[in-house]
C-alpha positions as CSV (number, residue, x, y, z in Angstrom):
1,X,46.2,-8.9,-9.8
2,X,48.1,-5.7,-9.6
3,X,48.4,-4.2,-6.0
4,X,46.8,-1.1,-7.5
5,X,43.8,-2.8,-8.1
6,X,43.6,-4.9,-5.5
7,X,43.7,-1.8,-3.2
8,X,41.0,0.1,-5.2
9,X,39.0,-3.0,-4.6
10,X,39.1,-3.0,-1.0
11,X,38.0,0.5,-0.9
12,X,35.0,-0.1,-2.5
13,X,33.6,-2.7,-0.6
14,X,34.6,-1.0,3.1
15,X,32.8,2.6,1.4
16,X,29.5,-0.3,0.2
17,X,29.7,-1.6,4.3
18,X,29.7,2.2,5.5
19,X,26.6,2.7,2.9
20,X,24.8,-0.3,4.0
21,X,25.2,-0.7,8.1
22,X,23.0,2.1,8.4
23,X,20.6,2.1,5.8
24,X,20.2,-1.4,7.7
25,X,19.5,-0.6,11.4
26,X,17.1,1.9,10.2
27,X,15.6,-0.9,8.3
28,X,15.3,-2.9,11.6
29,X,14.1,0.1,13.2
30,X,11.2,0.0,11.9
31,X,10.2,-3.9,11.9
32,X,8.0,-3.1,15.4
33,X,5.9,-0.7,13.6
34,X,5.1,-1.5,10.2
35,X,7.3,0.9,8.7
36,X,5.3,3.9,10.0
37,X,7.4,5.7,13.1
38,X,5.3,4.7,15.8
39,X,4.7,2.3,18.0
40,X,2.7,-1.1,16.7
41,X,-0.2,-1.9,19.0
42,X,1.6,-4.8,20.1
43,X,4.8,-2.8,21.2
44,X,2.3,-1.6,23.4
45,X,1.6,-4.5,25.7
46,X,5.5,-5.5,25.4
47,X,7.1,-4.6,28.7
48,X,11.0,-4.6,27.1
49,X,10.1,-0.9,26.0
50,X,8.5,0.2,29.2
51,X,10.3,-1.7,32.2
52,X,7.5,-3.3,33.1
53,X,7.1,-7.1,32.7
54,X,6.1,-9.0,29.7
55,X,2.7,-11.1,29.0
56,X,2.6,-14.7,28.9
57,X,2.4,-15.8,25.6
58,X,3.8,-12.9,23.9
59,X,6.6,-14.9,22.6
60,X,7.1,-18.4,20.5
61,X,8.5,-21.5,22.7
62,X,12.1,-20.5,22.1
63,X,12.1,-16.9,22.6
64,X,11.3,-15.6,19.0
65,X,8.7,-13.0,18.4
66,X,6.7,-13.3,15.1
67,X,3.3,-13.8,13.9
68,X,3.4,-17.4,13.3
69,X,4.3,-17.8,17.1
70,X,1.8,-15.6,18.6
71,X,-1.3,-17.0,16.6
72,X,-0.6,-20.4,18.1
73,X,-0.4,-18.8,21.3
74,X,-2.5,-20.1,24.1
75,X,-4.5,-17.4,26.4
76,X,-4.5,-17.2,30.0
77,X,-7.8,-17.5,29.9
78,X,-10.2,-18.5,26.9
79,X,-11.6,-15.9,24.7
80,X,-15.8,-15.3,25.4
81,X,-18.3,-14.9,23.0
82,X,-19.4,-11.2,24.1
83,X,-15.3,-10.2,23.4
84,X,-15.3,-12.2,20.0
85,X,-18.3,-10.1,19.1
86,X,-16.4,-6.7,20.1
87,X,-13.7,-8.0,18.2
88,X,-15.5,-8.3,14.9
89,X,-17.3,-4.5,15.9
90,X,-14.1,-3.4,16.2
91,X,-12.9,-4.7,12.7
92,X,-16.0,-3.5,11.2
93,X,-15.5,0.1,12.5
94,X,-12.0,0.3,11.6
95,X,-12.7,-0.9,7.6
96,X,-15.9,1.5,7.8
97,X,-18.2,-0.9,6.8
98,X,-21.7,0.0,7.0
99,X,-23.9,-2.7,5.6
100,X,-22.8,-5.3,7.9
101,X,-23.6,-5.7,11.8
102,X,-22.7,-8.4,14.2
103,X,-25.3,-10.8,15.0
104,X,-25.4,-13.2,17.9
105,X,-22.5,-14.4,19.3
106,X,-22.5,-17.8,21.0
107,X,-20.7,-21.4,22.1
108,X,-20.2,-23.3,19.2
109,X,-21.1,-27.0,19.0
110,X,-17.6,-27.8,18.3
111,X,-15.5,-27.7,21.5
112,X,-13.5,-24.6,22.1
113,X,-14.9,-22.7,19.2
114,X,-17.1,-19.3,19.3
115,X,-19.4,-18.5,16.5
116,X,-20.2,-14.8,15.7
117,X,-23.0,-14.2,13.3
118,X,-22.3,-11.5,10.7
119,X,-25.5,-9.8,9.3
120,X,-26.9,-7.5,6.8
121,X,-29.1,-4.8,7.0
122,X,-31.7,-6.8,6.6
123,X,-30.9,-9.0,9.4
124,X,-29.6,-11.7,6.7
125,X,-26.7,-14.0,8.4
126,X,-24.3,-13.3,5.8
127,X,-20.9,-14.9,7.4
128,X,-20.8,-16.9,10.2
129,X,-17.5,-16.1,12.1
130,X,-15.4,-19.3,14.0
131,X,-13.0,-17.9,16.8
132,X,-11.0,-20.5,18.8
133,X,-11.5,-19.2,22.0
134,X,-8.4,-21.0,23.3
135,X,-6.0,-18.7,21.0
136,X,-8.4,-15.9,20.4
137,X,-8.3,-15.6,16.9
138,X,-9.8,-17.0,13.3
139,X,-8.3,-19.3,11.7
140,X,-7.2,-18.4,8.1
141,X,-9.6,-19.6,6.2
142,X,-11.5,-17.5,8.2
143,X,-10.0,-14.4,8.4
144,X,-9.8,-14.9,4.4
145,X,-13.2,-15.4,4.0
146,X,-14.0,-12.2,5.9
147,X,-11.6,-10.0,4.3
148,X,-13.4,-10.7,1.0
149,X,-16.6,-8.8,2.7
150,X,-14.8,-5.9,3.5
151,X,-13.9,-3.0,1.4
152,X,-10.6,-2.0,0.4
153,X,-9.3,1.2,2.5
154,X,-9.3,4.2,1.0
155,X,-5.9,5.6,1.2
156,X,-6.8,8.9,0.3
157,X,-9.5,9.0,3.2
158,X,-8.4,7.1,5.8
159,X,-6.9,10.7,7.4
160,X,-10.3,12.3,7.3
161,X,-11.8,10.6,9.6
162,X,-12.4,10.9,13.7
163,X,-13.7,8.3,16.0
164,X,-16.4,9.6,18.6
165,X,-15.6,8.6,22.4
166,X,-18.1,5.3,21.9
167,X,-16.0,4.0,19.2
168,X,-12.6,4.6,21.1
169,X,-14.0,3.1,23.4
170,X,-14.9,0.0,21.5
171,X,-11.1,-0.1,19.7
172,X,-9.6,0.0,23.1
173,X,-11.7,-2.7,24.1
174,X,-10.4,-4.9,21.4
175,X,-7.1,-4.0,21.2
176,X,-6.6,-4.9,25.1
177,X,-8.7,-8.0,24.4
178,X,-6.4,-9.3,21.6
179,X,-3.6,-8.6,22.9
180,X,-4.0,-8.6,26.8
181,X,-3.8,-12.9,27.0
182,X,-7.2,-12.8,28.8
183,X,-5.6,-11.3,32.3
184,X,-6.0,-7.8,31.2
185,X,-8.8,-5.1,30.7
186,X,-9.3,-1.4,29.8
187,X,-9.7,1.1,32.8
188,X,-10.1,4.6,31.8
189,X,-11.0,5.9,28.5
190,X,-10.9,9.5,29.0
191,X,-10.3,12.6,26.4
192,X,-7.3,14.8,26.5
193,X,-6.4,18.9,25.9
194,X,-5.0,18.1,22.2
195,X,-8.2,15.7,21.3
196,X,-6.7,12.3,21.7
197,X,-7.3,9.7,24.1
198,X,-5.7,8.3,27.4
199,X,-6.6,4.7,28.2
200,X,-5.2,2.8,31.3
201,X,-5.0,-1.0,31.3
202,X,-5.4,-2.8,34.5
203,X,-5.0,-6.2,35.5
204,X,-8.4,-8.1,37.2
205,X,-7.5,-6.7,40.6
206,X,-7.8,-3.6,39.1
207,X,-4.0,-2.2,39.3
208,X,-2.9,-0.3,36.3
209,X,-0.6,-2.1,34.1
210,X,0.0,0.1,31.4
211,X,-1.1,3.9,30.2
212,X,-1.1,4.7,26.9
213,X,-2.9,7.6,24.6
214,X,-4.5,7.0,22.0
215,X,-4.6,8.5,18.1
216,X,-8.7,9.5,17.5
217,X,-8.2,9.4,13.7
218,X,-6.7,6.1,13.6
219,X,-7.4,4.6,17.2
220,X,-3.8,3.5,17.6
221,X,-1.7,4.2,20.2
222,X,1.0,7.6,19.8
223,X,2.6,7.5,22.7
């Protein structure tokens, strides 16, 4: 090969690594948020970004972050049947269902396992919900089966929305529940100047943990 060419060659590919090293870190940017610019309800309760100190459990047994690791996760302290039932409110609000209700929420008769009755408006028991309350979550099959109840989001709508102080209330709740390992809850819910939301999250004792405010069209954190 000619030294001509083989020079041309090399400019190419060191002008394709300029190109591509940043169009890749901005890429990565945006893996701990979905893609959207701000910061995932997990990143929330992850104390690399705020100094503070990170959960138990937010991490797989090596050190890796992913979804995988924290559904196996196992919670300081086991999920209850009145938080599994504002967990499934909370879903419910947030895909704007109105022709479903939770129903009673109780111990199952299988060890470890929470069952939360879905209803219609008829009182009907439509679904009937299976948490393990070691992990806090459904299993697949039953997070399957319940996403076939719900609606597909309108994209065009979901904007239009705004939650009243009773329903921020309730996604607070749940978000601090799924993600707080069992050793957290919400403190203060309380409505700001510009018509968000500030929430504090405390530990049992009652220290705050973490502040953070709080979208009331989409009932994620902003901030």
């Amino acid at each position: 090969m000619k030294r001509k060419t083989q020079l041309k060659i090399a400019a190419s590919l060191i002008a394709s690594a300029l190109i591509a090293t940043p169009i890749a870190v901005a890429y990565a940017g945006q893996g701990g948020n979905g893609g959207h610019g701000g910061p995932s309800e997990w990143a929330m309760f992850d104390g690399g970004h705020h100094g503070g100190p990170k959960f138990d459990g937010q991490r797989g047994e090596h050190g890796k972050g992913g979804k995988h690791n924290r559904e196996d996760r196992v919670r300081a302290v086991p999920l209850t049947p009145a938080e599994a039932r504002i967990l499934i409110d909370a879903m419910l609000l947030k895909t704007n269902v109105s022709d479903l209700k939770t129903g009673d929420a109780l111990l199952a008769e299988e060890p470890g396992k929470i069952d939360v009755l879905l209803v219609n408006a008829q009182g009907g028991v439509v679904e009937v919900i299976k948490f393990d309350a070691k992990t806090g979550r459904m299993d697949r099959d039953e997070r399957r089966s319940l996403r076939k109840l719900m609606p597909r989001p309108d994209k065009a709508e979901r904007y239009d929305r705004k939650f009243t102080a009773d329903q921020m209330t309730l996604l607070a709740n749940a978000m601090v529940i799924r993600f707080g390992n069992g050793e957290l809850k919400l403190g203060e819910l309380t409505q700001t100047p510009r018509g968000t939301y500030s929430a504090t999250v405390t530990n049992q004792a009652g220290d705050i943990v973490r502040e953070m405010e709080l979208s009331s069209v989409t009932g994620r954190p902003i901030s």
